[in-house]
C-alpha positions, 0 to 999 in steps of 0.5 A: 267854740261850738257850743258858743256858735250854737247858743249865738244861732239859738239866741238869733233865732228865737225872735224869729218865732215870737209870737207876742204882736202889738195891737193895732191902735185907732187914732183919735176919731172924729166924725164930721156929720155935716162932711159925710166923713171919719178922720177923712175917711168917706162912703166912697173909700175901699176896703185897703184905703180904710184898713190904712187908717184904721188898722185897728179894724175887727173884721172886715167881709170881702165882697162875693156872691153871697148875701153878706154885705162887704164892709170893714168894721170896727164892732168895739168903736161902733163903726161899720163901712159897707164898701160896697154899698157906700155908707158908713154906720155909726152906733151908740157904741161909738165915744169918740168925737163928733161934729156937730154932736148928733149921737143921743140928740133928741128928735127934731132938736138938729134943725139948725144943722141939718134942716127939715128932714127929706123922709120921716118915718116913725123911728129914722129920719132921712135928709138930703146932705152935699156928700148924699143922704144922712140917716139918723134913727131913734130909740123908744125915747126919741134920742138918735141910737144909729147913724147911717152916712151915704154918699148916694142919694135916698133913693139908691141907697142899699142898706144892709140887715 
């Protein structure tokens, strides 16, 4: 009876230190450009409101005093939020959907979306959106490469490095 009682608390007790976890999975993503937001997530959200809907986060860095920008970030997916200083980062690591598809567009071809540009320079171009300023940057070709969603105007933005 002993040996019975034991070998029934060894058998509860092993799942107990399992160390096999179940990966966080992301839903489908889609980014509406036009509404500043991913899977209804805006700029404006908190570390915890993202990390609920993105469980699937890689890192996040809290804010401090230091220089390190706080944010919540999804490296594998190409999406960063910089809770701290309101905007969202898209790069062309992201595959997931998006609305209207402005990743790898060429330069001048959105207008139809997004109007004139409200700031150019030789590789971004800044517009003035309803949620706050949209900035699309380019590579050597002329194709979008980075996308950047604020809800502050251009002249308050803060990005980071």
């Amino acid at each position: 009876m002993k040996y019975f009682i034991f070998a029934a608390l060894l058998f509860v007790m092993l799942p107990a230190s399992a160390q096999l976890k179940a990966t966080a999975r992301c839903p489908e993503m889609l980014v509406d450009i036009l509404d500043g937001h991913i899977n209804r997530v805006s700029p404006k959200f908190t570390a915890g409101e993202i990390k609920k809907v993105f469980p699937c986060y890689t890192s996040e860095i809290e804010k401090t005093d230091s220089m390190a920008c706080a944010g919540v970030f999804i490296k594998d997916k190409g999406l960063s939020f910089f809770t701290d200083r309101n905007y969202i980062e898209i790069t062309d690591v992201y595959k997931g959907k998006m609305e209207p598809a402005v990743m790898g567009a060429p330069r001048g071809s959105l207008f139809k979306f997004l109007g004139n540009a409200s700031i150019k320079d030789d590789s971004w171009d800044a517009f003035i959106t309803r949620y706050g300023t949209l900035i699309l940057y380019y590579n050597t070709t002329g194709k979008v490469n980075k996308i950047q969603m604020s809800s502050r105007a251009a002249d308050y933005i803060k990005l980071c490095n």
